[in-house]
C-alpha positions as CSV (number, residue, x, y, z in Angstrom):
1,X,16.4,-37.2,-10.9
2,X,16.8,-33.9,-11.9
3,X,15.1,-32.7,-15.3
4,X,11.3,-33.7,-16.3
5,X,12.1,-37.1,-17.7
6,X,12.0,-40.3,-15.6
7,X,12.8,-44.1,-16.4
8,X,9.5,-44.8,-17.8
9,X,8.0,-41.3,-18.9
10,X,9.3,-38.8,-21.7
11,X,11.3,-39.4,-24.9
12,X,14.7,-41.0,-25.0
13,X,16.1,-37.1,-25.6
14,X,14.8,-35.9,-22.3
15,X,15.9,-38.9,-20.2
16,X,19.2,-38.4,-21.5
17,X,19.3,-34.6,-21.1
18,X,17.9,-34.7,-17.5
19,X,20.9,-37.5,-16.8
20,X,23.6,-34.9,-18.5
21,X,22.4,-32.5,-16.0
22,X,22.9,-34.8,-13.0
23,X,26.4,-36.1,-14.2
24,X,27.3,-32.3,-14.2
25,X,26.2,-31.8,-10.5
26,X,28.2,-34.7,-9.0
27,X,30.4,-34.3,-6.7
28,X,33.1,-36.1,-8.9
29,X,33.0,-33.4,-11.5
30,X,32.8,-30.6,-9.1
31,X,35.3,-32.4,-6.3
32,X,36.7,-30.0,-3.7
33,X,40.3,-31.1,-4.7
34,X,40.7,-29.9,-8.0
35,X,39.8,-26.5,-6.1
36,X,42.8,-27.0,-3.6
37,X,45.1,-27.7,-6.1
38,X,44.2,-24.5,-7.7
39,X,45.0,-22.7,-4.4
40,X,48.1,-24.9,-3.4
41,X,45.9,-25.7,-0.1
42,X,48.1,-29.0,0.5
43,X,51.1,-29.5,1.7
44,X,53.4,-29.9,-1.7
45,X,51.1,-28.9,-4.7
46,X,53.7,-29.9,-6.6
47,X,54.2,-32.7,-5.3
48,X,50.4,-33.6,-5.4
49,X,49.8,-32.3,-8.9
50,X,53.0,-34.9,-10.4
51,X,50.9,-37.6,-8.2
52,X,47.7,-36.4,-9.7
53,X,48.9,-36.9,-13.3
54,X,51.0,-40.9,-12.2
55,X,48.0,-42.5,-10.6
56,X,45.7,-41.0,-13.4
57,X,47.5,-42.7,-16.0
58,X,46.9,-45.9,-14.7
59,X,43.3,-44.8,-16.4
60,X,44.2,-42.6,-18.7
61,X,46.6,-44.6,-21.0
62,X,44.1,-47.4,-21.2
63,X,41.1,-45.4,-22.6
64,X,41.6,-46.4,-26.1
65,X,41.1,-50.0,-24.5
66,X,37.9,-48.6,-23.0
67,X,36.4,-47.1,-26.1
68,X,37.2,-50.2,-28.4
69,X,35.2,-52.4,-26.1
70,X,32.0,-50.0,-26.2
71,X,32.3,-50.0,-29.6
72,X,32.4,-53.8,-29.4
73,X,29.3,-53.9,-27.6
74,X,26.9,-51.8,-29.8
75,X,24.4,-53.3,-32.0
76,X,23.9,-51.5,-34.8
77,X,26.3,-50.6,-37.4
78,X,25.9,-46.8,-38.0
79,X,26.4,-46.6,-34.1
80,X,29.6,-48.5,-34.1
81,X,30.5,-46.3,-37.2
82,X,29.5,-42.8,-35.6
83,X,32.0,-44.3,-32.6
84,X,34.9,-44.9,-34.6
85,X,35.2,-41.3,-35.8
86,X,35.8,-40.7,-31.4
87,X,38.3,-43.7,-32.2
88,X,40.3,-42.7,-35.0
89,X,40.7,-38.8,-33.0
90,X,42.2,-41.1,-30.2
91,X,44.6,-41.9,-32.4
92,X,45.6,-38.5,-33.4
93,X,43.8,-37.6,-36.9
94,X,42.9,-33.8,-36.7
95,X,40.3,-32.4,-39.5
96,X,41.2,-28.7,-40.7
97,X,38.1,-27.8,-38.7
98,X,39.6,-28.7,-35.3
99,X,42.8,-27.7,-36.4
100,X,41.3,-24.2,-37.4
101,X,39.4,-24.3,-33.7
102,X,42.8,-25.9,-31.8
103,X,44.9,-22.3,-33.5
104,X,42.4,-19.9,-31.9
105,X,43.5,-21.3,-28.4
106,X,47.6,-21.5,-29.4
107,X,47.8,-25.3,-30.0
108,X,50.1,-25.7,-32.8
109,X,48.7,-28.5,-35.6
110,X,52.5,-30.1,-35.3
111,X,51.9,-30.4,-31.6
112,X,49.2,-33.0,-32.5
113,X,48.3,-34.3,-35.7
114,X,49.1,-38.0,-36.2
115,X,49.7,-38.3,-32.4
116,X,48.2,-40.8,-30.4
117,X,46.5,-39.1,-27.1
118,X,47.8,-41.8,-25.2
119,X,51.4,-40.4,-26.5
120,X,50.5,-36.7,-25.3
121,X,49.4,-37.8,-22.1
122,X,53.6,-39.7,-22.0
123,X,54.5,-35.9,-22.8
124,X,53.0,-34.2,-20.0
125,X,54.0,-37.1,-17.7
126,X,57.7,-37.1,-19.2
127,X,57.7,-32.7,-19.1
128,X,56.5,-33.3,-15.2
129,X,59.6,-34.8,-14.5
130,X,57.7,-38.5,-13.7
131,X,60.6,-40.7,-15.2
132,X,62.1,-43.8,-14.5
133,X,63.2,-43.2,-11.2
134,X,59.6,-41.8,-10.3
135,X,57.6,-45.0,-11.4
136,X,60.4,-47.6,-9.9
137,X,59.6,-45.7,-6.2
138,X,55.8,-44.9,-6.6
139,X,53.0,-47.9,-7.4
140,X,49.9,-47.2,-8.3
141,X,47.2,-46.7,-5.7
142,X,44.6,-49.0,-5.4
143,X,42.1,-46.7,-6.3
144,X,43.8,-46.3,-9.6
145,X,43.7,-49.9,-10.8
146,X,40.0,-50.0,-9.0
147,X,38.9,-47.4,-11.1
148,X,40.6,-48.8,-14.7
149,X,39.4,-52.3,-14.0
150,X,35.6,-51.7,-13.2
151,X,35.2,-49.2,-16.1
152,X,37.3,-51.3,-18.8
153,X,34.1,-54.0,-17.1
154,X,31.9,-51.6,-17.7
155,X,32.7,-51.1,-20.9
156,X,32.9,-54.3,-22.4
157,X,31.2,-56.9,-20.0
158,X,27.4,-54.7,-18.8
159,X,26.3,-54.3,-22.0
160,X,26.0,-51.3,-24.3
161,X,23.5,-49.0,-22.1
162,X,25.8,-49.4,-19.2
163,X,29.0,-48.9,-21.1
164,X,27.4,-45.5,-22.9
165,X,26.0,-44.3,-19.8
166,X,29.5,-44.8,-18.5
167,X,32.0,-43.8,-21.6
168,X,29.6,-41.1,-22.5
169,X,27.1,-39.4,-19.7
170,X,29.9,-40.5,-17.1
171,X,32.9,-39.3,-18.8
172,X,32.9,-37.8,-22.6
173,X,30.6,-35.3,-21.3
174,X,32.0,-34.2,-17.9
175,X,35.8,-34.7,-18.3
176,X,36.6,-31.2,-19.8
177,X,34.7,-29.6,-16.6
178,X,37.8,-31.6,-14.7
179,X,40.5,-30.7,-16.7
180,X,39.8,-27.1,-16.9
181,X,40.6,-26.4,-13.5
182,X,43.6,-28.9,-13.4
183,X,44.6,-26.7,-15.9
184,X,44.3,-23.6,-13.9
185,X,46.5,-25.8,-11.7
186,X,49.3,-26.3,-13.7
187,X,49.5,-22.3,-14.8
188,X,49.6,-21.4,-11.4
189,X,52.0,-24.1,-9.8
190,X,54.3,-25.7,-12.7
191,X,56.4,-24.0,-15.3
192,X,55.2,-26.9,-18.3
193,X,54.8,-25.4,-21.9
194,X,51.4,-25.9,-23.8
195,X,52.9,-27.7,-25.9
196,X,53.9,-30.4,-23.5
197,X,50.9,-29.7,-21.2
198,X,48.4,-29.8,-24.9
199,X,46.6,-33.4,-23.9
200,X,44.6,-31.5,-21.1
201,X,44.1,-28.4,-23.4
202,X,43.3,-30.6,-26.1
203,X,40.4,-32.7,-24.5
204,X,38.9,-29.6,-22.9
205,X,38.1,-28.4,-26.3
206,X,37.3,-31.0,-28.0
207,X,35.6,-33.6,-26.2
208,X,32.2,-31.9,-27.0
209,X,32.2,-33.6,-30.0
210,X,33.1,-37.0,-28.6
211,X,30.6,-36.4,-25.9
212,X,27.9,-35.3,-28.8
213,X,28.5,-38.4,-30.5
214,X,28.3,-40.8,-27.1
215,X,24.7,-39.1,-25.9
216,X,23.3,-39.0,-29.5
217,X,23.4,-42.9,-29.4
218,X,22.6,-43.2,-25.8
219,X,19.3,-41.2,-26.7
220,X,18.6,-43.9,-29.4
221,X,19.3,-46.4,-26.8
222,X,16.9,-44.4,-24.4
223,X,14.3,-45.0,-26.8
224,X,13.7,-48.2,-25.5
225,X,12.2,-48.5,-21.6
226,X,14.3,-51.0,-20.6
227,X,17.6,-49.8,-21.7
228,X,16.9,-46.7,-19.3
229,X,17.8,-48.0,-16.0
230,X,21.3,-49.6,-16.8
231,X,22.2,-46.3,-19.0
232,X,21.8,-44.4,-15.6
233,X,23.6,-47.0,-13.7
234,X,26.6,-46.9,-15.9
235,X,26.8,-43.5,-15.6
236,X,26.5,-43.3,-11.9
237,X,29.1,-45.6,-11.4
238,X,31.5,-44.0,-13.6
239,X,31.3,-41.2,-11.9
240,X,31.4,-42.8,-8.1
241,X,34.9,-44.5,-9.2
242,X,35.9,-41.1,-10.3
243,X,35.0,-39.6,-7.2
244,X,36.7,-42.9,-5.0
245,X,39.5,-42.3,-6.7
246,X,39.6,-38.0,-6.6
247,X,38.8,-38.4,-2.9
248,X,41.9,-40.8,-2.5
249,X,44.2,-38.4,-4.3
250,X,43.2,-35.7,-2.0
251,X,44.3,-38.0,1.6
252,X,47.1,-38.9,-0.4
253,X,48.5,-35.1,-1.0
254,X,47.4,-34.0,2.9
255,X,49.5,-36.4,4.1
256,X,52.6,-35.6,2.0
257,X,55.3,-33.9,3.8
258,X,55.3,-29.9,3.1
259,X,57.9,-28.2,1.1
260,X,60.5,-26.6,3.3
């Protein structure tokens, strides 16, 4: 493992840091196909980008679901309470600080405030032209419901070192280095407004916070030896369903028809 800190060696702040760096480095985060979709190097990109966005909703729309049972799972009080802030910001409460950091970057407090996320992520889908019609003629994958089942397990049925190491190192943390360069995507491909596109935008600026919160109580976590191991492992799988389900998405737009 990268970093000086191993499972039984060094304090719970240096375990934790050395497992941010590896979360950062995996291929998941860094997967070659959010770099083709950049480039349009498949067939239809937008085709593949309006598949992209489907299947990840499967996960997406459930992660309220997925942070209520972590919170569920923690043991002390102040940790549960630090978690509910991330909760109650799913839900679409902006303070004037955010809403102050969200106007430097052109996101409109109107576009936001009082909104559930899970709502946002419905207008991108909806401004993508995924409607009815779409979702009657397109299931989702298998990869899709692989990856929302085993981390909704994760976070409510391993415990609460697996379920932060997964919600937190294995997600909170690395998610915004994944949405920037869908992002990039979009500019370059789809004529969507930032308004309509402002879920992506959104947790690429903000989900430091969330991710601050989520490794400050896997540290206290880290304290203890034996909470170490199943931290890591929550992470690590978190981030091997991501990449199952990235490397799925990329077969799936290779073996689209191309646009004539």
């Amino acid at each position: 493992m990268s970093g000086s800190a191993t499972s039984k060696t060094g304090t719970g702040h240096e375990y934790v840091k050395a497992l941010c760096e590896q979360a950062c480095n995996h291929r998941a985060v860094n997967h070659p196909y959010l770099q083709q979709l950049i480039a349009g190097e498949v067939p239809d990109v937008k085709g593949a980008l309006k598949d992209f966005v489907y299947q990840y909703s499967a996960y997406s729309l459930d992660f309220i679901r997925f942070l209520t049972a972590t919170i569920s799972q923690l043991e002390k009080g102040e940790h549960r309470k630090a978690l509910m802030q991330n909760l109650v910001e799913e839900t679409g409460r902006i303070d004037a600080e955010n809403a102050a950091l969200l106007k430097t970057i052109g996101i409109e407090l109107e576009w936001v405030d009082g909104i559930p996320h899970p709502e946002l992520f419905s207008r991108y889908m909806s401004a993508a032209g995924i409607d009815s019609e779409y979702r009657r003629s397109n299931e989702f994958s298998d990869e899709a419901i692989i990856w929302r089942d085993l981390f909704y397990s994760l976070c409510s049925k391993e415990g609460p070192a697996r379920a932060l190491g997964a919600i937190g190192l294995g997600t909170e943390n690395i998610v915004k280095y994944i949405y920037r360069p869908f992002i990039k995507a979009i500019d370059r491909h789809l004529d969507i407004s930032l308004r309509d596109r402002v879920f992506f935008d959104l947790h690429a600026t903000l989900d430091d916070q969330h991710g601050d919160v989520l490794t400050n109580i896997a540290i206290d976590y880290a304290e203890k030896p034996e909470n170490r191991k199943p931290i890591k492992e929550g992470m690590l799988m978190a981030l091997s369903i991501r990449n199952s389900f990235f490397d799925a998405l990329q077969a799936r737009a290779h073996a689209m028809q191309p646009v004539q």
